[in-house]
FITIKE-842307 format. One record per residue (C-alpha): residue in three letters; x, y, z. Coordinates in steps of 0.02 Angstrom, whole numbers, plus 50000, padded with zeros to 5 digits. Each point is the difference from the previous one (the first is absolute). Layout:
BEGIN
   zaro      c1      c2      c3
    ALA       X       Y       Z
...
This chain:
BEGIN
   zaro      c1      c2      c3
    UNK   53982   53502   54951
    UNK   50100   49897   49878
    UNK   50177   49977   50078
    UNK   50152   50037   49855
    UNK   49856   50087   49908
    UNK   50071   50178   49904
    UNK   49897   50145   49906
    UNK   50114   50105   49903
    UNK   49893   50161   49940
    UNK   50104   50070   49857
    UNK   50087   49899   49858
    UNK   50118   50146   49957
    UNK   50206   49948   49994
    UNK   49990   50030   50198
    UNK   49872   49868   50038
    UNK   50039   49876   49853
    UNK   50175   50000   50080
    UNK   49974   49948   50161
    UNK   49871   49877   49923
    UNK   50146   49922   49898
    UNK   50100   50008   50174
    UNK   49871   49907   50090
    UNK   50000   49856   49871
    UNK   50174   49992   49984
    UNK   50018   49981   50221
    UNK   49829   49912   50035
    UNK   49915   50025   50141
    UNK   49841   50052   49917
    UNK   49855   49896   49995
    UNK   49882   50102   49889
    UNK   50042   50172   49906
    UNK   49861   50083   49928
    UNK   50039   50142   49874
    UNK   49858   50155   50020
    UNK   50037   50146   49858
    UNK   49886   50131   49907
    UNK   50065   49924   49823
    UNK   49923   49840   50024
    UNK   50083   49921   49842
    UNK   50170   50059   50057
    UNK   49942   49883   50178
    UNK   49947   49871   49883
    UNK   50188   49996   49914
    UNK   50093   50024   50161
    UNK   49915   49849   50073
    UNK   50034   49881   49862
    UNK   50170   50087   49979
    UNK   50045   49934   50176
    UNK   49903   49835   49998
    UNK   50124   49954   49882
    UNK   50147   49985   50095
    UNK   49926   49894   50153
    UNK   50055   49859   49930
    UNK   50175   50073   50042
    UNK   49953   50063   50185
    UNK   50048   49942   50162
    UNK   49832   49940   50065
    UNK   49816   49993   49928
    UNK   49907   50176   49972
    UNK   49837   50064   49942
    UNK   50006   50159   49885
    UNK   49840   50080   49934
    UNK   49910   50170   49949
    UNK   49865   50028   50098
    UNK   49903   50143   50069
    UNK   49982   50085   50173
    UNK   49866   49865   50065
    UNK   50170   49895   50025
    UNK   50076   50130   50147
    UNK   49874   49927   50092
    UNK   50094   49839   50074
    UNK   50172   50055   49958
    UNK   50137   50011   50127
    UNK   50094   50147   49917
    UNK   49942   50140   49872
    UNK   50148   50079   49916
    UNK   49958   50167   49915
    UNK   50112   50062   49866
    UNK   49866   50090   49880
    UNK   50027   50188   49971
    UNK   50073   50113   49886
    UNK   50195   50040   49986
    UNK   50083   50182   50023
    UNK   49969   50090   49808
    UNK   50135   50125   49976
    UNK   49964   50171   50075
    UNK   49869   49930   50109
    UNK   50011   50041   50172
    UNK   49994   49886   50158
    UNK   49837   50060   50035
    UNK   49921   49996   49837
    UNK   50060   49786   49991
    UNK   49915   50003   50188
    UNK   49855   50088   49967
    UNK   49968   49859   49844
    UNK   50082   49841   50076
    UNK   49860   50045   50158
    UNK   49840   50000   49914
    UNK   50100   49814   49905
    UNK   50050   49964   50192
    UNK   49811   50045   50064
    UNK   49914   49896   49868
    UNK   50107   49861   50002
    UNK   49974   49976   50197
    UNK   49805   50021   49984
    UNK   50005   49841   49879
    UNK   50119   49904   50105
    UNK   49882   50048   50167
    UNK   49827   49945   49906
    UNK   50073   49834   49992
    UNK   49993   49961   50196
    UNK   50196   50008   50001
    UNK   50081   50022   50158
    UNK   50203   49910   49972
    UNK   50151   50123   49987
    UNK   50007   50133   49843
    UNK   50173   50046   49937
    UNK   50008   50156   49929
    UNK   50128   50061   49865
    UNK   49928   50105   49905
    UNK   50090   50192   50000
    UNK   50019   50100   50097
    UNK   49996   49829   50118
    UNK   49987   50115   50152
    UNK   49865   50108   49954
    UNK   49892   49841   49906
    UNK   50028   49904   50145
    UNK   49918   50110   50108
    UNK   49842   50020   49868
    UNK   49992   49809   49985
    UNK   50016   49987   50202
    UNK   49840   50157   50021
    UNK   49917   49920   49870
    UNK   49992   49806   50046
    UNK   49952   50052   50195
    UNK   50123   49839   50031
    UNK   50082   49996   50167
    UNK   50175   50111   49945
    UNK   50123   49838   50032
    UNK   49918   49901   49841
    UNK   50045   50150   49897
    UNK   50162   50029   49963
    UNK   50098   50089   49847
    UNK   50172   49932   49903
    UNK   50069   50149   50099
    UNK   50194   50035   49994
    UNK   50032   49811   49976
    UNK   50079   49998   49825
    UNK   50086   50156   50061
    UNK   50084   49898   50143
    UNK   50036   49849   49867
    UNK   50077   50134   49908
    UNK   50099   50047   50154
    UNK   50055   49846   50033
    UNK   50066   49967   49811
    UNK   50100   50138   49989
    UNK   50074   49980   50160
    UNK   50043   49825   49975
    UNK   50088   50050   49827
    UNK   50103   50147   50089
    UNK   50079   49887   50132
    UNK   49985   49834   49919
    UNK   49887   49909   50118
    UNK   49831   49908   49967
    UNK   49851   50086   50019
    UNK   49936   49885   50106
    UNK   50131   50079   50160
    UNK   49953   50176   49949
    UNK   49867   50032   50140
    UNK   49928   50198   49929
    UNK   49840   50078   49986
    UNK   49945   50156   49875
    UNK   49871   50082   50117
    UNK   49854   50119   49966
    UNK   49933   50029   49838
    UNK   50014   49904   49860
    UNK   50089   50149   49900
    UNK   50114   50139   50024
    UNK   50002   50042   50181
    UNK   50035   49820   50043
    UNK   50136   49974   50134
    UNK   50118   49862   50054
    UNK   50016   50003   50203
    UNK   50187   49952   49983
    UNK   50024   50000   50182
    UNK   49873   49819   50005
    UNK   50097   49953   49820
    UNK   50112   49824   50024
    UNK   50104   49906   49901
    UNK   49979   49807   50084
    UNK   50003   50046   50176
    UNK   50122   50170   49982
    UNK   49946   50160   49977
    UNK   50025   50067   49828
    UNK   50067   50170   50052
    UNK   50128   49904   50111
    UNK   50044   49857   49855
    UNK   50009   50170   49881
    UNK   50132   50086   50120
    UNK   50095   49833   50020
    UNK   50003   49991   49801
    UNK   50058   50184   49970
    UNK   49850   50013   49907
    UNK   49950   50192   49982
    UNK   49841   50021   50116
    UNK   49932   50120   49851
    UNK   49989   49820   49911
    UNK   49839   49959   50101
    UNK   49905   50165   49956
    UNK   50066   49936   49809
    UNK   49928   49833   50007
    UNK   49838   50092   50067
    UNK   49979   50119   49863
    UNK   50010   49852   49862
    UNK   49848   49923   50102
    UNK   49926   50157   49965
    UNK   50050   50014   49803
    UNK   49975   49825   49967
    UNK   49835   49998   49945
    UNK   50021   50152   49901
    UNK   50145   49927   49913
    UNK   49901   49844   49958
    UNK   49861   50087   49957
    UNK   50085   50117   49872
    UNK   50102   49849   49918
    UNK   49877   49868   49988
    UNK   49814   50110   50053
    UNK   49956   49901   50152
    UNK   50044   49902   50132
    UNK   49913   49838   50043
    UNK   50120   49861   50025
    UNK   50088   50046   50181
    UNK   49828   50067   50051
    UNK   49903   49843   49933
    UNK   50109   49882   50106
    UNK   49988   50121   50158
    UNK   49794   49990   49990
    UNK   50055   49805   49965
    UNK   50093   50009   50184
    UNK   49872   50058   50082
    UNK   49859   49896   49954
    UNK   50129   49849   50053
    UNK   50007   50095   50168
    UNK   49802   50002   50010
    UNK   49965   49833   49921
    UNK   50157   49907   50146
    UNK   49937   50093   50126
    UNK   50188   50054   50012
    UNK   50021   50113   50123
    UNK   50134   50122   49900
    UNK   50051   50156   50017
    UNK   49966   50096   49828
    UNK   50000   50191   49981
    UNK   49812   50025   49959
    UNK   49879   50125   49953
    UNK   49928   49989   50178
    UNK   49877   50117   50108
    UNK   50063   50088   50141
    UNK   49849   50052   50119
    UNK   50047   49996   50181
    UNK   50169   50142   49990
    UNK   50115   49860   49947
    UNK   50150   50100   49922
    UNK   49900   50170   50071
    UNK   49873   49971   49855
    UNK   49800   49989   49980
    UNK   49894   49932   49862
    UNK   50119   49963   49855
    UNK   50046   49847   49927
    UNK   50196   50024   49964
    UNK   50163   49875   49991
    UNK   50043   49904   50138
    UNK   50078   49845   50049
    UNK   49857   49902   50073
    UNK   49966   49804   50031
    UNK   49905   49919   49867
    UNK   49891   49840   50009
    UNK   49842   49904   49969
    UNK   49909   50145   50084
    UNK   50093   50148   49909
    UNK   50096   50130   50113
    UNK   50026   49921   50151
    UNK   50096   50129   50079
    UNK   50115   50148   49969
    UNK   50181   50011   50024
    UNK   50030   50158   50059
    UNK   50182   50054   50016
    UNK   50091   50145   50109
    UNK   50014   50129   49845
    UNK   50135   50149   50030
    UNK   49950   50136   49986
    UNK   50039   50057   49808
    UNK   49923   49812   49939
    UNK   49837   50037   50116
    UNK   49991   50168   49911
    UNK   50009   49936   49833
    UNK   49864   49878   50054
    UNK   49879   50134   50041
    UNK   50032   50096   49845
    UNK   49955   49808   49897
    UNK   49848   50025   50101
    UNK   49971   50171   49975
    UNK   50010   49981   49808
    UNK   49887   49858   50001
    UNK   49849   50107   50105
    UNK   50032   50150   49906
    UNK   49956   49899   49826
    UNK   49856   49916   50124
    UNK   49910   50153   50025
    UNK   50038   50077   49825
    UNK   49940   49857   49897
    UNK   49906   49825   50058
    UNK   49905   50041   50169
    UNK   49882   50095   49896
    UNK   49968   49849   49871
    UNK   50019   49859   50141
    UNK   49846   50094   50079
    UNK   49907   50048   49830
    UNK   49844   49878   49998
């Protein structure tokens, strides 16, 4: 395994921005660019190569092909198609699976075994196809999860009481969509509680369910002024290959698999704050959920296993 060595599958404006990320930070040693639309990999690479000589440390950038997973540290999948109008959830899982299921086949035939990134939509559900797929132990697979969600969180709560984000101390938890929660009661502002520094403010406590709902609309509000998002999720994915690649230690809200009742829950890979290193998921954090946040954690998970059963673990099994 080549140490600092990246394999981003996917040169859409997701992966191409955290590409541009990682050149900009450093921290990479080699970045190879995998895509369908070989001539688009071809441009990307030499679009990027271009700027070294403006980066913070040395870097090699290339297209290559899925014979390069197979000493690579991290494999980053962004590949799949985006929501069309008036397609539903399932119909984009159903599609992004058999992408998902292909994908990890070609990354598998290489002899990989590092950490795989998923962030391809939905990030729950693909996680757990990439995870059933690969037959790697659960802790090297791990999905982008709620964690642009939580940076969101953290933005927006910084701007309403004019703090730095770096104090705000949140997580979005669950899935990565609409029945996301924040557990405000575990929610701190330095080392205060942000319910108690709201109450000590005046600030209306109706504010916090607010700031949640423009987590929520953010990305459709993005999405229907500009088409996409990629920037804020490109330097998440960027974040948590840092994690991997520093053997960091930090807590991040991933896309992570909860198999022995953690959070009451079986066999689903949903978002959680867990510990990320060199070897993946170290461990999850679980917190004391009320009552009200614990139920809106099992109906996350019930959404995600209800679009399990009604659309991929037919194609993950399908020879």
């Amino acid at each position: 395994m080549k140490k600092g060595k990246v394999v981003l599958v996917g040169t859409g404006f997701v992966g191409m921005s955290m590409a541009y990320s990682m050149v900009n930070r450093g921290g990479v040693n080699e970045l190879v660019l995998i895509d369908i639309d070989k001539d688009k990999t071809i441009g990307e690479e030499m679009d990027l190569s271009h700027g070294l000589p403006f980066a913070p440390q040395k870097m090699v950038i290339k297209a290559g092909d899925y014979e390069e997973c197979k000493d690579a540290q991290i494999v980053v999948i962004t590949a799949g198609i985006a929501q069309k109008p008036g397609q539903t959830r399932l119909e984009l899982a159903e599609t992004n699976t058999k992408i998902m299921k292909s994908i990890t086949q070609n990354i598998m035939a290489s002899g990989f075994n590092g950490i795989i990134i998923v962030a391809s939509n939905p990030v729950d559900l693909m996680t757990y196809v990439v995870a059933k797929v690969s037959g790697l132990p659960k802790n090297q697979v791990f999905g982008s999860g709620t964690v642009l969600d939580t940076a969101r969180l953290r933005y927006l709560m910084a701007d309403y009481l004019k703090l730095s984000s770096k104090n705000i101390h949140a997580y979005i938890m669950g899935e990565h969509g609409d029945s996301s929660f924040v557990p405000w009661d575990h929610a701190y502002v330095g080392c205060k509680r942000i319910k108690d520094v709201m109450k000590d403010n005046h600030h209306p406590m109706n504010d916090l369910k607010k700031i949640h709902e423009g987590v929520i609309n953010a990305a459709y509000e993005i999405i229907n002024k500009k088409r996409a998002t990629y920037y804020g999720i490109g330097m998440a994915l960027n974040r948590l290959v840092r994690a991997v690649l520093d053997n960091e230690n930090s807590i991040l809200t991933v896309s992570t698999y909860l198999q022995d009742g953690q959070y009451g829950q079986e066999d689903i890979y949903i978002g959680i704050p867990a510990v990320i290193n060199s070897k993946g998921v170290r461990e999850l954090v679980e917190l004391n959920l009320n009552e009200e946040e614990q139920g809106k954690l099992n109906e996350s998970c019930r959404i995600i296993k209800q679009m399990r059963i009604d659309s991929i673990e037919k194609i993950i099994e399908e020879k």
